[in-house]
C-alpha positions in Angstrom: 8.8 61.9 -74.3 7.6 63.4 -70.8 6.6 61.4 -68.1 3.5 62.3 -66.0 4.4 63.9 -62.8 2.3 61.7 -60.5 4.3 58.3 -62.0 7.8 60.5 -61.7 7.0 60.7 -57.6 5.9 57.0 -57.8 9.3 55.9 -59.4 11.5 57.7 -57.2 9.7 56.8 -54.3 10.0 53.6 -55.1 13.4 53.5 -56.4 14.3 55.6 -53.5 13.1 53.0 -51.0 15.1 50.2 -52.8 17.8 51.9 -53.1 17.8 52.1 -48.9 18.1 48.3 -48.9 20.4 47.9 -51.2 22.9 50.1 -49.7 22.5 48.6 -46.3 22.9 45.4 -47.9 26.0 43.3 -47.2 27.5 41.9 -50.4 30.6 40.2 -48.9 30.4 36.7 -50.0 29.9 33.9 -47.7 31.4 30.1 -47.5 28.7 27.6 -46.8 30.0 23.6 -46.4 27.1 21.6 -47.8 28.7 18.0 -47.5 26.9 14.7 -49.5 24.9 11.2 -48.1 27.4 8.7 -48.5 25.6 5.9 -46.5 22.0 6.3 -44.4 21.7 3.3 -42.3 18.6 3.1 -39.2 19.8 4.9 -37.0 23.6 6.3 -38.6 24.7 8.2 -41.6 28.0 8.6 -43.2 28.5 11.7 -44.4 31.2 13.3 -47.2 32.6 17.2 -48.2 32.5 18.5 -44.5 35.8 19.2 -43.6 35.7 21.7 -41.0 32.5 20.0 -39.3 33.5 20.4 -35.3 32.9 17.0 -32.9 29.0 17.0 -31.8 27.5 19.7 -34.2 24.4 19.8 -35.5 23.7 19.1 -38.9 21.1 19.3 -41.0 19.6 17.0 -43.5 16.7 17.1 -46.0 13.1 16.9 -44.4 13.9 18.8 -41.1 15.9 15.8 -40.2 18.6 16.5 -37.6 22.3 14.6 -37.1 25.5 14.9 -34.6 28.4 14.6 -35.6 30.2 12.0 -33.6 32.8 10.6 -35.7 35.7 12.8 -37.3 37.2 10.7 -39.4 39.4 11.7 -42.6 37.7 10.9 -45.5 34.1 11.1 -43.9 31.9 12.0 -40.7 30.1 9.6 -38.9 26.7 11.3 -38.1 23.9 10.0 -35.2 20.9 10.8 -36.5 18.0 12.4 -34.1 15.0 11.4 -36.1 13.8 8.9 -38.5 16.0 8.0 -41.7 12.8 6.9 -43.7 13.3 10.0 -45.7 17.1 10.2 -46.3 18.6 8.6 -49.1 22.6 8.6 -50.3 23.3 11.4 -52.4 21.6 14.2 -50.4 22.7 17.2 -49.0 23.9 18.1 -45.6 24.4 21.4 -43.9 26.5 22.5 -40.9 24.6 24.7 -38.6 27.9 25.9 -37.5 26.1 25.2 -33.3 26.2 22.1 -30.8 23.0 20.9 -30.0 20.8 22.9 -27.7 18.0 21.9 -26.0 15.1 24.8 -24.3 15.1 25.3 -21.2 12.8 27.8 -19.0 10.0 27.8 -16.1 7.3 27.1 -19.1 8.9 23.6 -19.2 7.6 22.8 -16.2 4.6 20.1 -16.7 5.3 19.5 -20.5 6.6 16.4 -21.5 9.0 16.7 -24.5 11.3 15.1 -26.4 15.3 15.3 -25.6 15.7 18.2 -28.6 12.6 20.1 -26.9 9.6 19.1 -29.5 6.3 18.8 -27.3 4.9 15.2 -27.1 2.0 16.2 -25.0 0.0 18.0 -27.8 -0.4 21.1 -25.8 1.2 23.4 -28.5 4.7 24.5 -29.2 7.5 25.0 -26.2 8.5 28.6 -25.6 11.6 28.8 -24.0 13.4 31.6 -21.4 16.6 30.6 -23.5 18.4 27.3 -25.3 21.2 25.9 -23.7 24.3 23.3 -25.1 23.1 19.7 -24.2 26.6 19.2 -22.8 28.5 21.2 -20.0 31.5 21.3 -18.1 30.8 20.2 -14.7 30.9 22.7 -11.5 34.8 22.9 -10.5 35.7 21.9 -6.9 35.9 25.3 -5.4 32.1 26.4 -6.8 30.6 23.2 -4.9 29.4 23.4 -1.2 29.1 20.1 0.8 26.0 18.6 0.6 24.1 19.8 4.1 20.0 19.0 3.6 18.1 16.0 3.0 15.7 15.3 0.7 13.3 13.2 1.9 11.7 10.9 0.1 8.7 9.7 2.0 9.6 6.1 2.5 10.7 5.0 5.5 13.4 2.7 4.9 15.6 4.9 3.0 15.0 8.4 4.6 15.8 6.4 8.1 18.2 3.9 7.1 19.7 5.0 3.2 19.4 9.4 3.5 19.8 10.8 0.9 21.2 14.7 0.5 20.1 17.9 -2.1 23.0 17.3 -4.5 24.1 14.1 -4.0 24.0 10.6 -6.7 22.2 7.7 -5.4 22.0 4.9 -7.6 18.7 2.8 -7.6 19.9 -0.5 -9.3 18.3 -4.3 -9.0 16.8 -6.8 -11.2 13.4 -5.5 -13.7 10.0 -5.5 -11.8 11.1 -4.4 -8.6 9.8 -1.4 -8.2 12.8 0.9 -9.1 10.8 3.2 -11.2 8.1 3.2 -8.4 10.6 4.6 -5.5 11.8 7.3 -8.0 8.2 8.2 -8.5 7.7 8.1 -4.7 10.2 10.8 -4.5 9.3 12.9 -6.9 5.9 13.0 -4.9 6.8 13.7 -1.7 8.8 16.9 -3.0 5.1 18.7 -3.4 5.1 21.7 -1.6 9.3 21.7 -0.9 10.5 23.9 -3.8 12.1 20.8 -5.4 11.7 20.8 -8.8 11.8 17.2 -10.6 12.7 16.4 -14.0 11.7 12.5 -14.8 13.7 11.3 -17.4 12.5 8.1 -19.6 15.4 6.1 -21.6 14.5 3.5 -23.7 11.4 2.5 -21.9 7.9 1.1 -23.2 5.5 3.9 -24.4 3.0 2.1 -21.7 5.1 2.1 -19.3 6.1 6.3 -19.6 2.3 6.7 -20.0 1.5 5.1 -16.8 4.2 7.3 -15.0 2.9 10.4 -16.7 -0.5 9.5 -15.7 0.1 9.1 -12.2 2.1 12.1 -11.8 -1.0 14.3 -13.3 -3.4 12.0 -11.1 -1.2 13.2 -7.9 -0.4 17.0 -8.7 3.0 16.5 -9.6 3.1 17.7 -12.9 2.6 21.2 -11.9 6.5 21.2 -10.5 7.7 18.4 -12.6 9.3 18.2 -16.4 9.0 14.8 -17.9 11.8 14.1 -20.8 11.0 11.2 -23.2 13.2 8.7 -25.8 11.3 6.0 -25.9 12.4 2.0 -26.7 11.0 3.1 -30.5 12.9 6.3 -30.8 16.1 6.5 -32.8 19.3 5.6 -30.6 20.9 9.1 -31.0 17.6 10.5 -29.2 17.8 7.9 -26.7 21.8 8.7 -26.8 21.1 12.3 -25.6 18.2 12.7 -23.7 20.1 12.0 -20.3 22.5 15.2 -20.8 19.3 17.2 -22.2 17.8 16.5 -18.8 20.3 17.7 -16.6 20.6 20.8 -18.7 17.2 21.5 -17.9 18.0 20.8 -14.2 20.7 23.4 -14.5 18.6 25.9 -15.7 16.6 26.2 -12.1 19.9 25.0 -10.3 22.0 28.4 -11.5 18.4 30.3 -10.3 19.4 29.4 -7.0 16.7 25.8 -7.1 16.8 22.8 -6.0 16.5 19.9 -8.8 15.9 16.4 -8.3 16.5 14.6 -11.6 15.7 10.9 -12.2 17.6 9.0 -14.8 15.5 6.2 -16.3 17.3 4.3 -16.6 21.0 4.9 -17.8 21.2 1.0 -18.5 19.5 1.5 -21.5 21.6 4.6 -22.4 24.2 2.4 -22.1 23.1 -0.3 -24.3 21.8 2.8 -26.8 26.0 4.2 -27.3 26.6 1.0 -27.4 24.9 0.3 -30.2 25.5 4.0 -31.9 29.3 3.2 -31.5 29.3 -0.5 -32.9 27.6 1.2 -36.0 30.3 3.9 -36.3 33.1 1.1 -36.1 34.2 2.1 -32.9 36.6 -0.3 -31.6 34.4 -2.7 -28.8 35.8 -3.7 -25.3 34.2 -5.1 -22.4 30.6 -6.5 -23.0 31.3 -4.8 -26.4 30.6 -1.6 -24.8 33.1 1.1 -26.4 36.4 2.1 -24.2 34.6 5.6 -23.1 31.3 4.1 -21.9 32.7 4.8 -17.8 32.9 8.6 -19.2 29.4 8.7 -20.9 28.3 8.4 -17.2 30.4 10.1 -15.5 30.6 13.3 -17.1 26.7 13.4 -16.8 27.0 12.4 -12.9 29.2 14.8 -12.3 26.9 17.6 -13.3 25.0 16.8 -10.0 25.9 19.1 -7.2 25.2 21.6 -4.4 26.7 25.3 -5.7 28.2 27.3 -3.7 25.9 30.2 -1.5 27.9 32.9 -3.8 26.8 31.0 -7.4 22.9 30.8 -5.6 23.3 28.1 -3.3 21.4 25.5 -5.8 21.5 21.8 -5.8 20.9 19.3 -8.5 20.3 15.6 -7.2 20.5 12.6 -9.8 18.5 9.4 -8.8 19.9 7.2 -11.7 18.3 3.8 -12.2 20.2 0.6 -12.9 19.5 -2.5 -14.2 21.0 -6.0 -13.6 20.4 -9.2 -14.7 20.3 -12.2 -12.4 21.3 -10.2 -9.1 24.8 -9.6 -10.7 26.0 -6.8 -9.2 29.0 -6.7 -10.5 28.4 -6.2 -13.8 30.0 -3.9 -16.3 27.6 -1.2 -16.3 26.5 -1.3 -12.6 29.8 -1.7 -11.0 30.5 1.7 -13.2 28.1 3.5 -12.0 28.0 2.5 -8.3 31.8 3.8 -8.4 30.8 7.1 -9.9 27.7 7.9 -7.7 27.9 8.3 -3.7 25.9 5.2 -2.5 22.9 3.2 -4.0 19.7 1.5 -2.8 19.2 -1.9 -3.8 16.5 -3.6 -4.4 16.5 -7.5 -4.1 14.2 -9.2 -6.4 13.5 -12.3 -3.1 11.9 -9.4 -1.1 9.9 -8.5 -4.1 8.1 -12.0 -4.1 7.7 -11.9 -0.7 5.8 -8.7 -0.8 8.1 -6.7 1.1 7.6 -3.4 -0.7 9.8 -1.4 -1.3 12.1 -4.3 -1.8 15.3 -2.4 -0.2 17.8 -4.8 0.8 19.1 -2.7 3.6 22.3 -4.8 3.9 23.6 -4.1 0.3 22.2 -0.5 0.5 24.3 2.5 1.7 24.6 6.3 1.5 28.0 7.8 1.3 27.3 10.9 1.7 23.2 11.6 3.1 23.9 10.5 7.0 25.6 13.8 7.0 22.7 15.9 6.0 19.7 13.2 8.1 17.8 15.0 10.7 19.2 14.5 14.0 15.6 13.3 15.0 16.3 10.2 12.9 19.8 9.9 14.2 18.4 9.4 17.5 16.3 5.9 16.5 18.3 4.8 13.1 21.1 3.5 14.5 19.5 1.0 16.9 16.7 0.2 13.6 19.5 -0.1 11.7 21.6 -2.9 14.0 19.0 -4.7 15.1 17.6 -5.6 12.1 20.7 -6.3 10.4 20.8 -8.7 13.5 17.6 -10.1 12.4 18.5 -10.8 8.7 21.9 -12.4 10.0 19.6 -14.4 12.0 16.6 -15.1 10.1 18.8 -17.1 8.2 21.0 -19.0 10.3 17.5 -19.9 12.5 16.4 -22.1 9.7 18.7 -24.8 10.5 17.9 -24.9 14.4 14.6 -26.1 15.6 15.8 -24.8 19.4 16.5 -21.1 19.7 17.5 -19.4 23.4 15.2 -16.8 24.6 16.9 -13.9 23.2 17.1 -15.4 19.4 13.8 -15.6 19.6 13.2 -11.9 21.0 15.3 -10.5 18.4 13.5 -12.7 16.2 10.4 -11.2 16.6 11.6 -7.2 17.2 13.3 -8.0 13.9 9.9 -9.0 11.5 7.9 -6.3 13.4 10.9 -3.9 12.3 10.1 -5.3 8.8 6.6 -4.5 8.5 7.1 -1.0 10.0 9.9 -0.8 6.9 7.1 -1.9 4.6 5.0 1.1 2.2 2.9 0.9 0.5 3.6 3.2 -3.4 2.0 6.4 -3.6 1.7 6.5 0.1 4.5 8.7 1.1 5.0 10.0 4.8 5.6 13.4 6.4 9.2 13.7 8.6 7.2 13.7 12.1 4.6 11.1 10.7 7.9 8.8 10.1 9.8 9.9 13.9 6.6 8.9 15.1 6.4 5.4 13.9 10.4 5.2 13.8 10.1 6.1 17.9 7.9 3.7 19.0 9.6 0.8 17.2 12.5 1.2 18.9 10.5 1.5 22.3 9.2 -1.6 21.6 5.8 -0.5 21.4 4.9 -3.1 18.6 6.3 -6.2 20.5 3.3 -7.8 21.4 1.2 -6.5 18.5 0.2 -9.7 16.0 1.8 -8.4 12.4 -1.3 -8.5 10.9 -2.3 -6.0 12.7 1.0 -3.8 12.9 -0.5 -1.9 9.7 -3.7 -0.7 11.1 -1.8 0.3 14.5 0.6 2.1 12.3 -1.9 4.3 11.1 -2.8 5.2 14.6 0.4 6.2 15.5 1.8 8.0 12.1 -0.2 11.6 13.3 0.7 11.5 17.1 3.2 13.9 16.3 1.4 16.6 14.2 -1.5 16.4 16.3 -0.6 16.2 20.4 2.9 18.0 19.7 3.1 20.6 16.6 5.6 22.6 18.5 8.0 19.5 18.8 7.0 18.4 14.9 7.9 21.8 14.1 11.1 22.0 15.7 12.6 18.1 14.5 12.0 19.6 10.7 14.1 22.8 11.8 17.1 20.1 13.2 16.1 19.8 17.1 17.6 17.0 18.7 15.0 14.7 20.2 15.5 14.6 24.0 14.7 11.9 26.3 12.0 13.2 27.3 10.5 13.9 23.8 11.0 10.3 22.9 9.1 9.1 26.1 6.3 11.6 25.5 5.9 10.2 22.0 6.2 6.7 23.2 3.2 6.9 26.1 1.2 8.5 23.5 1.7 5.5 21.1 1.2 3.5 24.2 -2.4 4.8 25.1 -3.0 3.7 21.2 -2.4 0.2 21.5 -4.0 0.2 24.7 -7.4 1.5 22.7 -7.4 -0.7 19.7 -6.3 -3.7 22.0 -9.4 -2.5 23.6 -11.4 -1.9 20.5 -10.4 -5.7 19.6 -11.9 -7.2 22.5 
């Protein structure tokens, strides 16, 4: 029987074209490991039939539902599980995905607020990333860091004058909850608008309420247009909350290898702790101290170590970690917090007494110190810190010891009163950050004694006055103190007779 010569072209055309793919085809047969649910617990899953599974891989369950593998034991693999186990029952199937856990990273990050695997939380679409990078990476070695030479300034007086802290340096912000921790960390990440920092905020383990709030004032103040936020909050499942840290700084390093500066806040690594913790008392990991697992110093310090200033030939970049701390009851010696105060390079403590006093920020500059940031302070601060520094750690020393003397010499009683006027300069209110010559300019005149015979109530308002002096009768000097001038003699008296003529007009505008 013939076939009609239109349907002959059809069938080898299309035969022909089939043919194409199958050739180019590749027939060699693959292995795939697809391992069994042996256990599914809340936040945990024990897993069988993966024997060549590699420590931290992905994995992949039924449901979309992601795992790590953290324990390699012999008969099974302990798996952390990234999302809810609602869905996942014993007896399913898993899958290696033969890859560590990658998180996106890329300049359209910048404003979104996702989750530590890089799902959007914000509801402004999907995340399109320049590239996806390992969650976990070796640190810089020793000959690709640079020491840390420039300041970040954080706005706040008390700590950019007394506490510096340095692009690529670890400063730990630790004290008891509700005393403004989180507020100082948000300080700094808006003071950084306009100085080609970028900030990543990092929330672990905290309150939805409480990241809203944060989120919410960042967009209120403009800072979301050159900040990331990262979110595992208290509800998420412990592996999220176990990772989000590391995904963080990998987002951190992205801009860092571009040549950027990062700051990165760390919120707070307590409850990262407490999070292994729990993840590793599941697994059956043997518990030490505070039942905390025998790696828990490593958990930190292999993330803290990730902060650092690169060398001018790798860019020059800096990433800066501002971890947070909790304690409990002022103990500062705690498991976790003496940990982390030995891994980092100074911290700023915040003393929960000053707090109910309404000394805000609540830095208790005694207990405070930077290892590493009075290298990199302007010299214009050097010039008044010192004596700020002494005499009010004078002050404090004798604050105390005057409560048990009704009769105190001449020049107790001076110091006395230098010291509380020193204390209300150090006071700030949040959101209310200051410029480098706004801060010289009050900083100068407090150590001139310009405030002596002001009444503290009204140290505040006269502050105000004497914040812009700076900017205003001297831009060439404000210019030159933020390009590392020395201030002279004579610039400090210039500054102090201007602050002088202030008091003299609102003592006039009193009367």
């Amino acid at each position: 029987m013939s076939i009609h010569p239109d349907i002959q072209i059809l069938l080898d055309n299309t035969f022909g074209k089939f043919g194409g793919v199958l050739e180019q085809h590749d027939f060699d047969p693959r292995l795939i490991e697809i391992g069994k649910v042996t256990y599914v617990g809340r936040s945990h899953a024990r897993v069988s039939g993966l024997p060549n599974v590699q420590s931290e891989e992905l994995l992949q369950f039924p449901n979309h539902v992601l795992g790590l593998a953290l324990n390699l034991d012999p008969d099974e693999v302990g798996v952390v599980l990234l999302d809810p186990s609602d869905q996942l029952t014993a007896g399913d199937e898993v899958r290696r995905t033969h890859r560590l856990l990658d998180v996106p990273v890329g300049e359209s990050l910048i404003g979104r607020v996702i989750d530590p695997v890089g799902r959007p939380l914000d509801g402004h679409g999907p995340v399109s990333a320049a590239e996806r990078r390992p969650y976990e990476r070796d640190p810089a070695s020793i000959t690709d860091r640079s020491p840390v030479t420039v300041p970040l300034q954080t706005g706040l007086k008390v700590i950019d004058a007394l506490i510096p802290i340095g692009r690529g340096q670890r400063e730990l912000i630790l004290g008891d909850r509700q005393t403004g921790k989180t507020a100082i960390a948000l300080d700094t990440i808006l003071n950084q608008k306009n100085k080609d920092v970028i900030c990543i905020y990092c929330a672990i383990g905290q309150r939805n309420t409480a990241v809203a709030k944060v989120i919410d004032d960042l967009r209120k103040h403009g800072a979301l247009d050159y900040t990331a936020v990262v979110v595992a909050e208290s509800d998420a499942p412990p592996g999220l909350q176990f990772v989000a840290p590391y995904a963080a700084t990998t987002l951190g390093e992205y801009f860092m290898d571009r040549g950027q500066d990062v700051l990165v806040i760390y919120d707070d690594l307590t409850s990262h702790a407490r999070s292994y913790r729990e993840l590793s008392l599941l697994l059956r990991r043997p518990p030490g101290r505070e039942a905390f697992p025998g790696d828990i110093f490593y958990l930190h310090s292999r993330l803290l170590e990730r902060s650092t200033h690169l060398h001018e030939r790798l860019g020059g970049g800096s990433l800066t970690a501002l971890p947070v701390a909790e304690t409990e009851a002022q103990n500062l010696s705690a498991y976790i917090p003496t940990n982390l105060i030995s891994i980092t390079d100074g911290q700023i403590y915040l003393s929960p007494q000053l707090f109910q006093k309404g000394i805000l920020p609540a830095v208790d500059v005694g207990r405070s110190v930077s290892r590493v940031g009075g290298k990199t302070q302007l010299p214009a601060y050097r010039a008044v810190a010192g004596d700020l520094r002494l005499s009010y750690s004078q002050f404090e020393e004798l604050e105390t010891f005057s409560r048990f003397s009704s009769r105190l010499d001449e020049e107790t009683l001076a110091t006395l009163e230098r010291g509380r006027r020193v204390r209300e300069i150090f006071k700030q209110p949040q959101y209310q950050t200051l410029s480098v010559p706004e801060q010289i300019s009050v900083l100068v005149a407090m150590s001139a004694g310009v405030f002596d015979d002001t009444d503290l109530k009204h140290i505040r308002t006269l502050e105000e006055r004497i914040a812009p002096l700076l900017e205003s009768d001297f831009p060439n000097l404000s210019e030159a103190i933020l390009e590392g001038k020395k201030l002279t003699d004579s610039d400090q008296r210039a500054i102090v007779e201007a602050a002088q003529e202030q008091v003299a007009l609102f003592t006039q505008d009193q009367a």
